[in-house]
C-alpha positions, 0 to 999 in steps of 0.5 A: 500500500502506497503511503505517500499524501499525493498519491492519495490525492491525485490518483482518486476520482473526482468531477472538477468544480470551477474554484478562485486562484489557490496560492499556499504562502510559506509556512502554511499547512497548504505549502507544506502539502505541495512541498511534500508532493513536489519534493525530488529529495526523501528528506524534503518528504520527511520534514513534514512527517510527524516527529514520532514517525522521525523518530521511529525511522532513525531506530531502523536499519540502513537498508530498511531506512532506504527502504522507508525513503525510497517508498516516499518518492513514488514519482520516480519508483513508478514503472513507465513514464513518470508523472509531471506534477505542478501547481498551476501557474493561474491558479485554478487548481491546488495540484495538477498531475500529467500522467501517460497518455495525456491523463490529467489528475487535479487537486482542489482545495475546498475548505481549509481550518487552522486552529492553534497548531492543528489544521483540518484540509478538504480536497477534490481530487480528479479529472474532468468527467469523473464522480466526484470524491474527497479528500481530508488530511489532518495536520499538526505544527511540529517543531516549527514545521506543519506535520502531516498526521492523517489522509481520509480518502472518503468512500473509498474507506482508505484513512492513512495514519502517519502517526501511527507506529505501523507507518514505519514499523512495516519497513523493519526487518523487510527482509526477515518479513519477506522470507516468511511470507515467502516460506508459508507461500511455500507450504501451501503450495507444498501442501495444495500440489500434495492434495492433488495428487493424493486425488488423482492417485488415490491408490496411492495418498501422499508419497514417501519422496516429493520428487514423483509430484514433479513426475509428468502425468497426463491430462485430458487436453481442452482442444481435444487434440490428444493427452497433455503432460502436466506435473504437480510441483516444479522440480526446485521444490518437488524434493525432501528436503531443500533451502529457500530465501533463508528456510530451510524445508524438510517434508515426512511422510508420517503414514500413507495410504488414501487416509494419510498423513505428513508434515513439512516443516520450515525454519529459519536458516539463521534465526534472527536474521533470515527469519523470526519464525519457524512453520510447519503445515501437515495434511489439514492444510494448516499452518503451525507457527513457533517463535521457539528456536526449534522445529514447529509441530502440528501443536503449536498456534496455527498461523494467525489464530485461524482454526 
């Protein structure tokens, strides 16, 4: 999920209104919205972040901090042609973004409210001939700068809180996160390919040696031209026992037969730092998770509390 205000405000929908001139002075939380979506440095982004949230970044990683400031520049991480993105000089919107193809996005302001050091902004985001929808964002006056807290897309239901510690937390330990999602990924394709074929060979069950789900099978051909050859689990995966972006897979046939049962574990190759979590997944199709240093059974939690 992108994070970043401008995104918010300049990719959603909205039937454009005619509205005077729309200057925002220095020092106004309106500037600070335009700077933020103009910036080319992630620091000229991050001065306008709350300062919990700056504090928070600091306590990261290099590379999950680069992380953190790479996803504030959105412009420049988009695939294909970069977004032109301006304030018009006649003033007739807040923002306006060029995007492929000639598509047009445009900000306006609609109602601003400045108390003390909050701030309360309301925006009409889109392009010509589309429904209309708004945008609210809550500001705060940090340490001598206005400070983005909070983006409510409208009925879209999306409300982006840049207060909120899970704004930063996400980017920590983005590596150990990837590989564990990646190692369940895994299991469940692991377990889903062992299902099929304990279907399609019933005499059978589940197998003693994963390498015979990457054994090609025939198959009745849509075109009905002939029989088609299919497997059940690419080869880097059909084995025993293998190693996968920082987990380790080990599968056990516990008994066989069309009634059967096996487990297939993962766990971390280096743990705390290829991964927190150990997992397993047997014939139920779900997955056991353990933060112990040690292999995951069928009796520990199942991932995320779903039974």
């Amino acid at each position: 999920m992108r994070h970043a205000l401008w995104m918010a405000l300049l990719l959603l929908p909205w039937a454009a209104t005619e509205l005077p001139a729309q200057a925002a002075p220095d020092g106004t939380p309106e500037r600070a919205i335009q700077d933020m979506a103009l910036a080319s440095k992630p620091e000229e982004i991050m001065k306008h972040l709350p300062v919990s949230a700056l504090d928070a970044v600091k306590t990261l990683d290099p590379e999950d901090r680069l992380a953190f400031e790479t996803s504030l520049m959105w412009r420049q991480s988009s695939p294909g042609e970069k977004p032109d993105l301006e304030i018009p000089g006649d003033g007739h919107a807040f923002l306006v973004m060029h995007g492929p193809e000639a598509q047009l996005s445009e900000a306006y302001l609609t109602d601003s409210v400045v108390t003390g050091g909050d701030a309360v902004l309301r925006f009409a985001v889109g392009g010509p001939e589309r429904q209309g929808l708004e945008v609210q964002v809550w500001m705060r006056f940090e340490e001598g700068e206005w400070r983005i807290r909070e983006v409510d897309t409208g009925r879209f239901g999306r409300r982006i809180r840049f207060d909120d510690p899970e704004f930063v937390e996400r980017f920590r330990n983005r590596q150990q996160k990837a590989n564990e999602s990646l190692a369940t990924s895994t299991l469940y394709t692991v377990s889903y390919a062992l299902q099929r074929y304990a279907e399609v060979r019933p005499d059978v069950g589940f197998p003693d040696d994963l390498s015979l789900l990457a054994e090609p099978i025939s198959g009745d051909a849509d075109d009905d031209s002939g029989d088609v050859s299919f497997s059940f689990l690419s080869a880097d995966l059909a084995r025993n026992d293998f190693v996968r972006e920082g987990y380790r897979f080990h599968y056990q046939l516990i008994h066989g037969g069309p009634q059967g049962a096996y487990l297939i574990t993962a766990r971390p190759v280096d743990r705390g730092e290829s991964g927190r979590s150990a997992y397993c997944i047997d014939e139920t199709a779900r997955i056991h998770q353990t933060d112990e240093d040690r292999d995951a059974t069928s009796e520990d939690p199942v991932l995320n509390g779903n039974e």
